[in-house]
N, C-alpha and C positions, 0 to 999 in steps of 0.2 A: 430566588433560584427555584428552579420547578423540582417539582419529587424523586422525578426519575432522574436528574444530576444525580441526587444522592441513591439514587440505588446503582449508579453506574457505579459510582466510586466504592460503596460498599463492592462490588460483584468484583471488579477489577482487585479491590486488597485480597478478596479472597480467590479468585485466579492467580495471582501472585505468589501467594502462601503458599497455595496447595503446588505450585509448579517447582518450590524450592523444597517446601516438607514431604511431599507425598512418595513412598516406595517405590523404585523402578529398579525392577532385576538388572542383574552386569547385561550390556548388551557389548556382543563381540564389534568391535572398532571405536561405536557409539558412546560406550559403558554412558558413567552421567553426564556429557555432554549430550546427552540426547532430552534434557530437560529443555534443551534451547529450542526445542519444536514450538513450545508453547506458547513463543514469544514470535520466531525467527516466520513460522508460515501464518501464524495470523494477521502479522504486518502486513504483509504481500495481500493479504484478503480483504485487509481493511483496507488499502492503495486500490487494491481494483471496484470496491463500490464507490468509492469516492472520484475514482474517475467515472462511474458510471452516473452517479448525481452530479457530475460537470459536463457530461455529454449530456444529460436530460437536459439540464438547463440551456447548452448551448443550442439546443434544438429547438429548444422554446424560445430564447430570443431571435431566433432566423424566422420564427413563425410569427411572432410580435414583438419586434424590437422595445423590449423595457429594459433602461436600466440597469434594474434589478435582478433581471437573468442573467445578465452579464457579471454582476459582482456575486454573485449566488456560484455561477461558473468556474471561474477564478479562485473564489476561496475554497470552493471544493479541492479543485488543482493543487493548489499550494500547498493543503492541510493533505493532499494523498503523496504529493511528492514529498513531505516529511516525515510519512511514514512507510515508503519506497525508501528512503536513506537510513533507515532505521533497519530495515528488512536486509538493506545491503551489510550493511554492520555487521548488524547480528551473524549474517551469511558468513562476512571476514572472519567472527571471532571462533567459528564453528569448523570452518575448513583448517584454521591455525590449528585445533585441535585434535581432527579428524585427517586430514590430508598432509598439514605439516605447513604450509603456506598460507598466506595470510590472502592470498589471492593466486590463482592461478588461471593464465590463459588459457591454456588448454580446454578451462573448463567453458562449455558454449553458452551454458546456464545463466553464469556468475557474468559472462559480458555481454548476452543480450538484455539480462537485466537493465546493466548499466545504461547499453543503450538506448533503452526503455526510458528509465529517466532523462536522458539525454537530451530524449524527442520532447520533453515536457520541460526541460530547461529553455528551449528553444522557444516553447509556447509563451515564455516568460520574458524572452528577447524580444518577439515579433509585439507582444503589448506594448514594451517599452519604445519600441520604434516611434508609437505613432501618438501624436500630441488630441487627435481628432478624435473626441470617447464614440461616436458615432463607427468609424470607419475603423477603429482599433476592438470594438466590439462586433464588428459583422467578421472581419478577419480571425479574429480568434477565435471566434465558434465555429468556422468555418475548417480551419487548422484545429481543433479540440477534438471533433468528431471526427477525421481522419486519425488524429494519434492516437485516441481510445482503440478504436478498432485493431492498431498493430499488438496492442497490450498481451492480446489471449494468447496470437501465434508468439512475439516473442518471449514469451513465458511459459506459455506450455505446448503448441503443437511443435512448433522448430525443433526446440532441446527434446523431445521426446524421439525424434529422429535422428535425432544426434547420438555420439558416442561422448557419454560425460559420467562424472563422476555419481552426480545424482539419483538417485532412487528413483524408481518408473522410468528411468531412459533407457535406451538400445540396450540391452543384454545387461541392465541391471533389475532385482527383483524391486519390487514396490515397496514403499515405507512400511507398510500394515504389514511386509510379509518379514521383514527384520526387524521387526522391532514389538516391544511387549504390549500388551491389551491394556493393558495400566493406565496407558501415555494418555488413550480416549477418556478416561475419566476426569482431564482437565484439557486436555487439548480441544472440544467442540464446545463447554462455557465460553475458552480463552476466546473464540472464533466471536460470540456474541459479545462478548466484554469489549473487544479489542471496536468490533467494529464501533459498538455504542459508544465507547471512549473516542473512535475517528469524529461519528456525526457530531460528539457533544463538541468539541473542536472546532469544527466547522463551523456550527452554530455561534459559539464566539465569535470566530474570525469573519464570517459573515457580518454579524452584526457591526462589529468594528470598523470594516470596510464601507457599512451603509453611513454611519455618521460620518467617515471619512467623508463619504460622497455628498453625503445634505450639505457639509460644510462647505465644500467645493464651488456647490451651486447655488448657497446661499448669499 
């Protein structure tokens, strides 16, 4: 195992710790539910680099079809859409506490999310369609690079113009403006832990995926 595993996992116990030990004043509606920042938006940031290491790769394989951008592509995908279901979660257990529902339509936020995943479950459909690794890999990079791109509006320019419950939307103030200075002393490690915990992920599921494949064509 290389060095920096172990610094990941060091840095993440101690993002952890401090996200459940460390002082935060009462915040009005939030009180300490508002610890779940330190988990709930890094997920979502760690989901959007890891789609963006699935868009590289699939650009890379439309420019020289190997392989191995294709499975590089894919495990990105998979390893971001399980931390996109984690970010939805977390999202459920934070509105039960804050809003009183464990999900609510109304909110545009919480269902373009969903739909957001949705477009990337479908990514996961359209490979399985196709028996041909050649032709199920030109398709999918082709379909990766349009669904990345919807990611940024349905996450944050839409719901910003929307009327939603969330903080930074239409006639709501911003997170930094309700909430205490505190939060930043573990909330932008949590942002570096998280993601380094996404790539280290990947990097498994990658590798995984390539013996999958030697064995294949072996």
């Amino acid at each position: 195992m290389k060095i920096w595993k172990y610094v990941v996992a060091i840095w993440m116990t101690l993002v952890i710790s401090a996200g459940f030990l460390i002082y935060i004043p009462e915040i009005p509606i939030l009180e300490q539910t508002a610890r779940n920042i330190f988990f709930h938006v890094p997920m979502w940031m760690t989901m959007f680099v890891l789609f963006l290491i699935s868009f590289w790769y699939s650009i890379q394989y439309l420019n020289e079809p190997k392989p191995m951008y294709d499975v590089k592509a894919s495990s990105a995908a998979s390893v971001g859409v399980a931390f996109g279901i984690c970010g939805l979660l977390t999202g459920s257990l934070w509105a039960r506490f804050t809003w009183g529902s464990w999900w609510t339509f109304a909110e545009p936020k919480m269902n373009l999310a969903a739909l957001a995943l949705m477009i990337y479950v479908a990514y996961f459909v359209l490979r399985s369609a196709f028996d041909d690794h050649q032709k199920r890999a030109k398709l999918s990079a082709v379909y990766n690079i349009f669904a990345v791109t919807t990611i940024p509006f349905l996450l944050y320019v839409v719901p910003r113009q929307l009327t939603s419950l969330h903080p930074g939307a239409d006639g709501n103030p911003a997170f930094s403006e309700i909430t205490a200075d505190e939060l930043r002393i573990v909330l932008y490690p949590a942002f570096i832990g998280f993601i380094a915990l996404g790539y280290w992920i990947y990097d498994v599921h990658y590798r995984y995926n390539k013996v999958k494949l030697d064995i294949e064509n072996s």
